[in-house]
Every structure is written in C-alpha cells, then in structure tokens.
PDB file of N, CA, C and O in Angstrom:
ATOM      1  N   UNK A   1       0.852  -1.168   0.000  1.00  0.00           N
ATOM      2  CA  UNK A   1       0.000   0.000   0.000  1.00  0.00           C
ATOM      3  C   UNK A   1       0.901   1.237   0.000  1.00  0.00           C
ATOM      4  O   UNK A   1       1.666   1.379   0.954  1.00  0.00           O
ATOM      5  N   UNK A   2       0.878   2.359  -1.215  1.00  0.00           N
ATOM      6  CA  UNK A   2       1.621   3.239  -1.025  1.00  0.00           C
ATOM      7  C   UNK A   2       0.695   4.513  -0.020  1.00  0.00           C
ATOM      8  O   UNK A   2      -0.531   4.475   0.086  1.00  0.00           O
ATOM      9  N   UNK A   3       1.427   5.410   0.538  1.00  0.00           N
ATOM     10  CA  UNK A   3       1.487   6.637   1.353  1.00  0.00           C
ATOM     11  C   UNK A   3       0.290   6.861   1.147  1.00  0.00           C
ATOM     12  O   UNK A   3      -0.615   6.549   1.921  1.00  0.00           O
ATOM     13  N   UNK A   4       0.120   7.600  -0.251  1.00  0.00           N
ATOM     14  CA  UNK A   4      -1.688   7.759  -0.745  1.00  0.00           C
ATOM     15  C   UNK A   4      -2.949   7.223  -0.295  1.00  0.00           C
ATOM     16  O   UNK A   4      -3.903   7.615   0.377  1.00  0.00           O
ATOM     17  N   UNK A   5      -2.612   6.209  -0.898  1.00  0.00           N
ATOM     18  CA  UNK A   5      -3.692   4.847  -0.384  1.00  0.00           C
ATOM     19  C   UNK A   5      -4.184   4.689   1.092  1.00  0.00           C
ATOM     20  O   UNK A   5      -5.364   4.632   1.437  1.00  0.00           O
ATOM     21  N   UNK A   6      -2.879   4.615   2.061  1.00  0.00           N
ATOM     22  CA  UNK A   6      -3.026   4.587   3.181  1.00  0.00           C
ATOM     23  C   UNK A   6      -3.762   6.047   4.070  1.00  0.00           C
ATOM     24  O   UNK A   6      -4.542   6.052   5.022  1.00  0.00           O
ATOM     25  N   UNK A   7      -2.935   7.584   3.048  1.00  0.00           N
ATOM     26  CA  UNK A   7      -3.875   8.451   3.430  1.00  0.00           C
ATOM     27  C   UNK A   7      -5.477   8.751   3.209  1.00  0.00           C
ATOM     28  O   UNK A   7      -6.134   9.671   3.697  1.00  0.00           O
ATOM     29  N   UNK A   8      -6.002   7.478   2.142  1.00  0.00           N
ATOM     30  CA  UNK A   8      -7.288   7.652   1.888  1.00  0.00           C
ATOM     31  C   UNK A   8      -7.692   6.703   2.765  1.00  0.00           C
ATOM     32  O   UNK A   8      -8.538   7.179   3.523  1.00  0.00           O
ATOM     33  N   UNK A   9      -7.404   5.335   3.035  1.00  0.00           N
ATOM     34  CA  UNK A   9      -7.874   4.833   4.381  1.00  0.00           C
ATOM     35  C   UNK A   9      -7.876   5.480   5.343  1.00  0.00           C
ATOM     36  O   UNK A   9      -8.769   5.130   6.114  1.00  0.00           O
ATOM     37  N   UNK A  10      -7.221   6.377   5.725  1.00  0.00           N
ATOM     38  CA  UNK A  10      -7.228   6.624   7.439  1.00  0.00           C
ATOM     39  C   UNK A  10      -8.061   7.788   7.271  1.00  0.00           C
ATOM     40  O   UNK A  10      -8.760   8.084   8.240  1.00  0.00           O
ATOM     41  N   UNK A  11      -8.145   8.653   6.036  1.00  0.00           N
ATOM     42  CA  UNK A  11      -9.551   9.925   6.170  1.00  0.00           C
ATOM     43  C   UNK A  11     -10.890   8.585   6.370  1.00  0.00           C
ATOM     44  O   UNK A  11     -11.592   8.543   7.380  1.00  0.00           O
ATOM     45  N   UNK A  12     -10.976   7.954   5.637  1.00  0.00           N
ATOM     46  CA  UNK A  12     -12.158   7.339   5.435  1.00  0.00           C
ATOM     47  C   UNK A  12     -12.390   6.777   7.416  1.00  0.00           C
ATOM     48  O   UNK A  12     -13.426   6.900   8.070  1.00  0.00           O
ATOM     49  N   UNK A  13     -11.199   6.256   7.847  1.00  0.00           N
ATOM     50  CA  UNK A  13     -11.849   5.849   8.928  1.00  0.00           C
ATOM     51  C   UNK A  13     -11.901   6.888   9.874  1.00  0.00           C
ATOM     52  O   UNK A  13     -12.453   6.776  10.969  1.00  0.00           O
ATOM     53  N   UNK A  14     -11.174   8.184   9.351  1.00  0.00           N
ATOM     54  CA  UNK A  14     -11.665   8.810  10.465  1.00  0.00           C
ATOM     55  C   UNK A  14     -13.373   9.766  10.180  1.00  0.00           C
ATOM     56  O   UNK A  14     -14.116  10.286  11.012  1.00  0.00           O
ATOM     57  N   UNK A  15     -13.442   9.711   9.309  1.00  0.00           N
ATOM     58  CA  UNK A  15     -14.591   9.879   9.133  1.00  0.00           C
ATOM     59  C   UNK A  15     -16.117   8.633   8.890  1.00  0.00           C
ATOM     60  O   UNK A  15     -17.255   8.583   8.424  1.00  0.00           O
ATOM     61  N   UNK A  16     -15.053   7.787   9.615  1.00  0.00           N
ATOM     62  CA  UNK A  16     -16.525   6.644  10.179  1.00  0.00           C
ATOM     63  C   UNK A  16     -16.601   5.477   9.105  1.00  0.00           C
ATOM     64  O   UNK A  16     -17.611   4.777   9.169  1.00  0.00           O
ATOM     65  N   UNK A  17     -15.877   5.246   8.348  1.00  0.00           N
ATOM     66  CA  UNK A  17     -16.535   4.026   7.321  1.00  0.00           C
ATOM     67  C   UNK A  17     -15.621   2.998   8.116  1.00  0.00           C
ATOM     68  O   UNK A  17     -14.437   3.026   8.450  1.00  0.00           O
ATOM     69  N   UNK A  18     -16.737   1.996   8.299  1.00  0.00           N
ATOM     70  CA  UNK A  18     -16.076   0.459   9.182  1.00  0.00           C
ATOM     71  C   UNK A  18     -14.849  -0.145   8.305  1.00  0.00           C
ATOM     72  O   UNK A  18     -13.711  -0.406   8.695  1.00  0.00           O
ATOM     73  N   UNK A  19     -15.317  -0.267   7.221  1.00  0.00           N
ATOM     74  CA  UNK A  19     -14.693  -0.779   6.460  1.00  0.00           C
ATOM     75  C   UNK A  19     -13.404  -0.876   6.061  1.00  0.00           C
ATOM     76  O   UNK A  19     -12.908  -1.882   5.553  1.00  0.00           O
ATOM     77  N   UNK A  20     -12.538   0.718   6.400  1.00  0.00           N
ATOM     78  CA  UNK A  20     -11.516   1.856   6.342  1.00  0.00           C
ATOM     79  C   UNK A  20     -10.647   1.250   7.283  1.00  0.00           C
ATOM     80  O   UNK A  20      -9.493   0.857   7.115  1.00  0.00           O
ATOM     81  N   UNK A  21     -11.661   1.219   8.726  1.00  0.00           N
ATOM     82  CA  UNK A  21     -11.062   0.977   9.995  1.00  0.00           C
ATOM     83  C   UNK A  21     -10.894  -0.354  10.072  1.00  0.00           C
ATOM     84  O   UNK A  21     -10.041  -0.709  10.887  1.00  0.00           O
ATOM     85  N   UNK A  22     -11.306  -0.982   9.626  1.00  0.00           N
ATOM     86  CA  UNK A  22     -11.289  -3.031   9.453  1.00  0.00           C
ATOM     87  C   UNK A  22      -9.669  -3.435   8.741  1.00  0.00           C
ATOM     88  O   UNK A  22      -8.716  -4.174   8.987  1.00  0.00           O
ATOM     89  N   UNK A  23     -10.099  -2.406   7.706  1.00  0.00           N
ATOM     90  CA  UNK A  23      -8.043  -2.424   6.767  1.00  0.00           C
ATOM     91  C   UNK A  23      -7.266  -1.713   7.591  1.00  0.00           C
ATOM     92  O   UNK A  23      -6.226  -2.359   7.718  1.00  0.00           O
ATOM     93  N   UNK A  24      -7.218  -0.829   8.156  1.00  0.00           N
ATOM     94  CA  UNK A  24      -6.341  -0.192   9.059  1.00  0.00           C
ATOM     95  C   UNK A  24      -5.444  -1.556  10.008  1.00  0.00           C
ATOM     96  O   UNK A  24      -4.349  -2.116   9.962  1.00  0.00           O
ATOM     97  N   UNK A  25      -6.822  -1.622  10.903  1.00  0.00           N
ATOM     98  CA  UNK A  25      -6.793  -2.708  12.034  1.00  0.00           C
ATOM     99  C   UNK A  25      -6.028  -3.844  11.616  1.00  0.00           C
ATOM    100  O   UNK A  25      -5.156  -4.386  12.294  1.00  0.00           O
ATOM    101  N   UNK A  26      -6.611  -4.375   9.793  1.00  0.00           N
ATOM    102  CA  UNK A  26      -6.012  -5.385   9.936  1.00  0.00           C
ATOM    103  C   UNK A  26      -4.456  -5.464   9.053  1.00  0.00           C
ATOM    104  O   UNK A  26      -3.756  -6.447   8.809  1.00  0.00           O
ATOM    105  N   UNK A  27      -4.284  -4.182   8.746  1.00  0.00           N
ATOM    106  CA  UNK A  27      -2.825  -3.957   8.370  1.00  0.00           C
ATOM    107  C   UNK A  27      -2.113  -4.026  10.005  1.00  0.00           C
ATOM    108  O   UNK A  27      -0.964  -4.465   9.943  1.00  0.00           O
ATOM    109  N   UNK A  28      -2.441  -3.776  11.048  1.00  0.00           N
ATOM    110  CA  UNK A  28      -1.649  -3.354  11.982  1.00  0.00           C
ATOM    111  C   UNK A  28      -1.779  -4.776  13.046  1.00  0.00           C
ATOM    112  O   UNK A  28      -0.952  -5.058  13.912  1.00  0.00           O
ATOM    113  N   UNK A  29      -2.422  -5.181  12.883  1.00  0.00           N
ATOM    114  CA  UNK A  29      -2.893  -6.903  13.481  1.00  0.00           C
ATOM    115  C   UNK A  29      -1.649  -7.132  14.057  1.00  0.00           C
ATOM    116  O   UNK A  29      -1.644  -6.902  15.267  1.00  0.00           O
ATOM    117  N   UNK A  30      -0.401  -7.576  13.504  1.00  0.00           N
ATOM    118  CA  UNK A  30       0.518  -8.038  13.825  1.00  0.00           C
ATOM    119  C   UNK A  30       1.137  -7.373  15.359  1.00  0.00           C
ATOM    120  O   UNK A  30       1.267  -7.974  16.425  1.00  0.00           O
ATOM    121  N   UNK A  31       1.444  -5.987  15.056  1.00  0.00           N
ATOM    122  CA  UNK A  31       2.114  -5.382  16.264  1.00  0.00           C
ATOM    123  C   UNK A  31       0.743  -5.498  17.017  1.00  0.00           C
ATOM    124  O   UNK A  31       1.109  -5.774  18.159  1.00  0.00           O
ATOM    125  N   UNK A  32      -0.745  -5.442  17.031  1.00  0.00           N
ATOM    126  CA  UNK A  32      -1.460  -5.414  18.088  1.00  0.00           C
ATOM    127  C   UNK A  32      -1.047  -6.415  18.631  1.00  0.00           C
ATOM    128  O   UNK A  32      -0.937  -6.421  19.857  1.00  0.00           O
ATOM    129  N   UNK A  33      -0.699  -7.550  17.853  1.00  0.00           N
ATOM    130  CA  UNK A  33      -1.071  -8.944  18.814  1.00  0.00           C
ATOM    131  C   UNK A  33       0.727  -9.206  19.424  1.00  0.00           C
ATOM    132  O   UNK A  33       0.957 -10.184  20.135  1.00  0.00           O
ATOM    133  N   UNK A  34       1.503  -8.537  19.163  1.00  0.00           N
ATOM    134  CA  UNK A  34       2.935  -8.412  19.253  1.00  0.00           C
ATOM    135  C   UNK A  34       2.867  -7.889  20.979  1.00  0.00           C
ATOM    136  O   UNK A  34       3.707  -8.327  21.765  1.00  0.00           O
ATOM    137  N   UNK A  35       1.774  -6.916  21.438  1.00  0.00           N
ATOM    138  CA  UNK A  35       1.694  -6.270  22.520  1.00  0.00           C
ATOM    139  C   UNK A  35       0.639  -6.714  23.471  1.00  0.00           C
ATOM    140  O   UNK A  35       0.393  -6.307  24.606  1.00  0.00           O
ATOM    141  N   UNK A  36      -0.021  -7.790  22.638  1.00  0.00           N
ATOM    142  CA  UNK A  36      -0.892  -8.658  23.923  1.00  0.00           C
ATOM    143  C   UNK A  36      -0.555  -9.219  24.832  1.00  0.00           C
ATOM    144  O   UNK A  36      -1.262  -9.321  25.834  1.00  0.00           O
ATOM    145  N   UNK A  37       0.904  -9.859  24.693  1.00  0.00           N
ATOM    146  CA  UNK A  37       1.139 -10.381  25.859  1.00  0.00           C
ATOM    147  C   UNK A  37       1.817 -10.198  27.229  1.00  0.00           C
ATOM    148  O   UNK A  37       2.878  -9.576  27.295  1.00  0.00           O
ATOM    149  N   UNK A  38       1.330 -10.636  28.146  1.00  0.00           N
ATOM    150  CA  UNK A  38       1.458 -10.423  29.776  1.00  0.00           C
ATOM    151  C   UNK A  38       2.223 -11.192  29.998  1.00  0.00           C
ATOM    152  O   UNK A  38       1.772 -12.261  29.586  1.00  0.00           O
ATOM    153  N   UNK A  39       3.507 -11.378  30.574  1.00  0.00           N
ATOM    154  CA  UNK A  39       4.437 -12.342  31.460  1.00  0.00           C
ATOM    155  C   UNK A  39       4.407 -13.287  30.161  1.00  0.00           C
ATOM    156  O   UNK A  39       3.727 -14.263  30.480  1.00  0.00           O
ATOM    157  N   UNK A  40       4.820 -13.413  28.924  1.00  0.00           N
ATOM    158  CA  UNK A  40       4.536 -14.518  27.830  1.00  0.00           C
ATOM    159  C   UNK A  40       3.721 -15.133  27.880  1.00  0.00           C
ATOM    160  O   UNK A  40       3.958 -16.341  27.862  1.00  0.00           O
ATOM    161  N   UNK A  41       2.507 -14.749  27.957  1.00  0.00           N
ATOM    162  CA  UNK A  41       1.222 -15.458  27.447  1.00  0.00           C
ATOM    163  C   UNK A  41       0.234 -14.167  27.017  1.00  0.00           C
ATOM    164  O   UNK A  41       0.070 -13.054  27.516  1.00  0.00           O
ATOM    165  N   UNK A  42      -0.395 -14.909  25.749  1.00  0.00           N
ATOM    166  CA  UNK A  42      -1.450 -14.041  25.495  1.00  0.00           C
ATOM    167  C   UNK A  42      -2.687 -13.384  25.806  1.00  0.00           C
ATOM    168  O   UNK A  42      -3.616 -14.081  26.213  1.00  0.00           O
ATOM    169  N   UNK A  43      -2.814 -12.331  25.693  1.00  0.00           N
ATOM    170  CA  UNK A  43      -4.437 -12.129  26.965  1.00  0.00           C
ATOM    171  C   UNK A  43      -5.531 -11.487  25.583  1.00  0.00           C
ATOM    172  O   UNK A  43      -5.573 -10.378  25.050  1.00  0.00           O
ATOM    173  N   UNK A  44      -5.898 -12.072  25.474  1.00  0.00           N
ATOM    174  CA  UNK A  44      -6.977 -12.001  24.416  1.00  0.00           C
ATOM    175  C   UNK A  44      -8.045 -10.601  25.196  1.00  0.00           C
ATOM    176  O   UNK A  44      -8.950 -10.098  24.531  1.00  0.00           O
ATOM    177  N   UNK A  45      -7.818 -10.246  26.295  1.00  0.00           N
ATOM    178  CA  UNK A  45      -8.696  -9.172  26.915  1.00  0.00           C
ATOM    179  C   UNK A  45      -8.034  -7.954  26.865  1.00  0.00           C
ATOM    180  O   UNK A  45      -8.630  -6.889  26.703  1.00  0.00           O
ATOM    181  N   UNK A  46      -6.663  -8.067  27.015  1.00  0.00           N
ATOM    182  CA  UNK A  46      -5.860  -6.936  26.162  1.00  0.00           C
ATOM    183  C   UNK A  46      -6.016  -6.277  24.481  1.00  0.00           C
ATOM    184  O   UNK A  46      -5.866  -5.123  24.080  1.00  0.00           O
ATOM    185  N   UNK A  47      -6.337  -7.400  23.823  1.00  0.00           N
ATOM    186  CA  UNK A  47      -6.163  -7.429  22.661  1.00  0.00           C
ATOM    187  C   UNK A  47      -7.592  -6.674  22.375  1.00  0.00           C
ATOM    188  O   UNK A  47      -7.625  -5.611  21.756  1.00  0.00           O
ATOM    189  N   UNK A  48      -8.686  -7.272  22.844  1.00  0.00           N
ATOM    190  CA  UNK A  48      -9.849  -6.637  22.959  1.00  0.00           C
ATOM    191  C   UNK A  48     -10.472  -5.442  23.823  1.00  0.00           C
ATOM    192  O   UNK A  48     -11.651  -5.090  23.838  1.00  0.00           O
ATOM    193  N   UNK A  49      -9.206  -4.809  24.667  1.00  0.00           N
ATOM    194  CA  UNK A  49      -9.197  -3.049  24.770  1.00  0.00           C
ATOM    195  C   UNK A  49      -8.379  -2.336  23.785  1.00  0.00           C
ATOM    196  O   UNK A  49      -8.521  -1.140  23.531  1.00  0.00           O
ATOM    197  N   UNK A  50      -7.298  -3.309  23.102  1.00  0.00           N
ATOM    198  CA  UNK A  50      -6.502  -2.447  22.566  1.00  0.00           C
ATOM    199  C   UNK A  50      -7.080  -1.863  21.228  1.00  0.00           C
ATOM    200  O   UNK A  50      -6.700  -0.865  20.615  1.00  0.00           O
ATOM    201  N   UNK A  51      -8.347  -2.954  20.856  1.00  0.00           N
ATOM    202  CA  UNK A  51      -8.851  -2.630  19.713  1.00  0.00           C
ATOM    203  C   UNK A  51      -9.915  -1.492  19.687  1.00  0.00           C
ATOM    204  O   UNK A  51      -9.989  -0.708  18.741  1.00  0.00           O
ATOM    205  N   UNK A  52     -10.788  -1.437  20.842  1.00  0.00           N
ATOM    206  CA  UNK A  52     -12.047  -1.094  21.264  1.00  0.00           C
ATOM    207  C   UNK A  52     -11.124   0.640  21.187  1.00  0.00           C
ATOM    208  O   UNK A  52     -11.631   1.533  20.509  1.00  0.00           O
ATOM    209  N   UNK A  53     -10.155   0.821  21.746  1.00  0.00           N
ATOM    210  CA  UNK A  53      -9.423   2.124  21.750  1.00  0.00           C
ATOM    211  C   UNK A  53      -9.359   2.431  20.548  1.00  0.00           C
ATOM    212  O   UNK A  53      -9.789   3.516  20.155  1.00  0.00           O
ATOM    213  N   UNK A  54      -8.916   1.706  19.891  1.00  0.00           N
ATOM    214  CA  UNK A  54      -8.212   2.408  18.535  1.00  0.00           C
ATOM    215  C   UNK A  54      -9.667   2.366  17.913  1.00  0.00           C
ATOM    216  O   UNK A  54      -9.691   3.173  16.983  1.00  0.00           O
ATOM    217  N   UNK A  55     -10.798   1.782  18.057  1.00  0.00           N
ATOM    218  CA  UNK A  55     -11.932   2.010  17.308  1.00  0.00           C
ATOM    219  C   UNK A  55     -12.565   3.752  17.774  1.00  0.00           C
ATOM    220  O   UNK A  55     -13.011   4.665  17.080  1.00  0.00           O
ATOM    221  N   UNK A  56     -12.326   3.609  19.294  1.00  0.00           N
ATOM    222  CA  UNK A  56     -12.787   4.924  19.964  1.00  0.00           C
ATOM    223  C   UNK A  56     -11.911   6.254  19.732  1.00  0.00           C
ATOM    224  O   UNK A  56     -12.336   7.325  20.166  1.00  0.00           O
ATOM    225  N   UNK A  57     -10.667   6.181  19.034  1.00  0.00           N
ATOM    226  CA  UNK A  57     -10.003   7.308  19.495  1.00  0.00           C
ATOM    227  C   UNK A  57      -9.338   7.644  17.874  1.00  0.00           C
ATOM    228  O   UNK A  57      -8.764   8.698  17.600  1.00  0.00           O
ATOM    229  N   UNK A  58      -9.540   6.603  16.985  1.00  0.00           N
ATOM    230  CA  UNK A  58      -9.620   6.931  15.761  1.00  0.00           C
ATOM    231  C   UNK A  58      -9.931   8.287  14.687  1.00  0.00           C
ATOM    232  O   UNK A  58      -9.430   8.666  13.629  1.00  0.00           O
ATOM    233  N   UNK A  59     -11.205   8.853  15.717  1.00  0.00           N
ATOM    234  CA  UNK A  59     -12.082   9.889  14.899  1.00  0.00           C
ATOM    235  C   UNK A  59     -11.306  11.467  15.009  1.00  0.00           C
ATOM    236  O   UNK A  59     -11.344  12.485  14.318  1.00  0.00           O
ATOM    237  N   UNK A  60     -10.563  11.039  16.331  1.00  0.00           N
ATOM    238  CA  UNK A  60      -9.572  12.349  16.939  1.00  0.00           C
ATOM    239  C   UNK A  60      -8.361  12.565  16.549  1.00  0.00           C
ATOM    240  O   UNK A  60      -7.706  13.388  17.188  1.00  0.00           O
ATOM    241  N   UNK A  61      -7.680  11.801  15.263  1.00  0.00           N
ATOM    242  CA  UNK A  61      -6.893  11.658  14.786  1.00  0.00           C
ATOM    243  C   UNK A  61      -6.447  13.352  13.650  1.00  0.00           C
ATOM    244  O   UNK A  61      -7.512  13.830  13.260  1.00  0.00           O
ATOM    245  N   UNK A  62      -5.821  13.777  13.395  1.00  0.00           N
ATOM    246  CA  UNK A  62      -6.217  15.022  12.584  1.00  0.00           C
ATOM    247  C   UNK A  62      -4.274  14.843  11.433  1.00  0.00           C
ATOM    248  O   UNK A  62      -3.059  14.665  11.520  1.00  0.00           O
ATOM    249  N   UNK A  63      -5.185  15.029  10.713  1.00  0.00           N
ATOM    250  CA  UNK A  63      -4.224  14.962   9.227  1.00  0.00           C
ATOM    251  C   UNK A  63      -3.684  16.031   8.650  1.00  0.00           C
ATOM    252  O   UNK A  63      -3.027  15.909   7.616  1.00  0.00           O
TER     253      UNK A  63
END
C-alpha cells in the first residue's frame, strides 16, 4: 500500500466508514497482537481493549 492509499484509508476511517477501519486494524494486526502479551502469554482481553481504543479514538486523529 503506497502513502496515498493509506492516506485515503485513514480519512475514510476517520470519518466513520467500518470498512476503512477493518483495513487499518487489519494492516496493523501483527504489532497489536505483538503487545498482547502479559508475562509470555497471550491475553486475548488486552487485545480486545486495545482494539475497542483504537476504534474509539480513531475519529480524533487530525491529518
């Protein structure tokens, strides 16, 4: 994905299309799940604030 591309995803999710934010999320999947874990094990309840944030704090983003 060049620079462009990626700057039209991230207007789109910050202006609300799920869809935007679904490619974002799942370009970045890796380092989320890179930072899930507690004492070496995975906490799947981490993973599921870390997302719920970036869904919530997305819109406050400014370009």
């Amino acid at each position: 994905m060049t620079s462009n591309d990626f700057h039209f995803v991230l207007q789109a999710a910050i202006a609300g299309e799920h869809k935007a934010l679904e490619k974002i999320i799942e370009m970045y999947e890796p380092l989320i799940n890179k930072y899930c874990f507690i004492d070496g094990e995975y906490d799947e309840d981490l993973r599921q604030y870390i997302l719920i944030r970036i869904a919530l704090k997305i819109s406050k983003f400014n370009i």
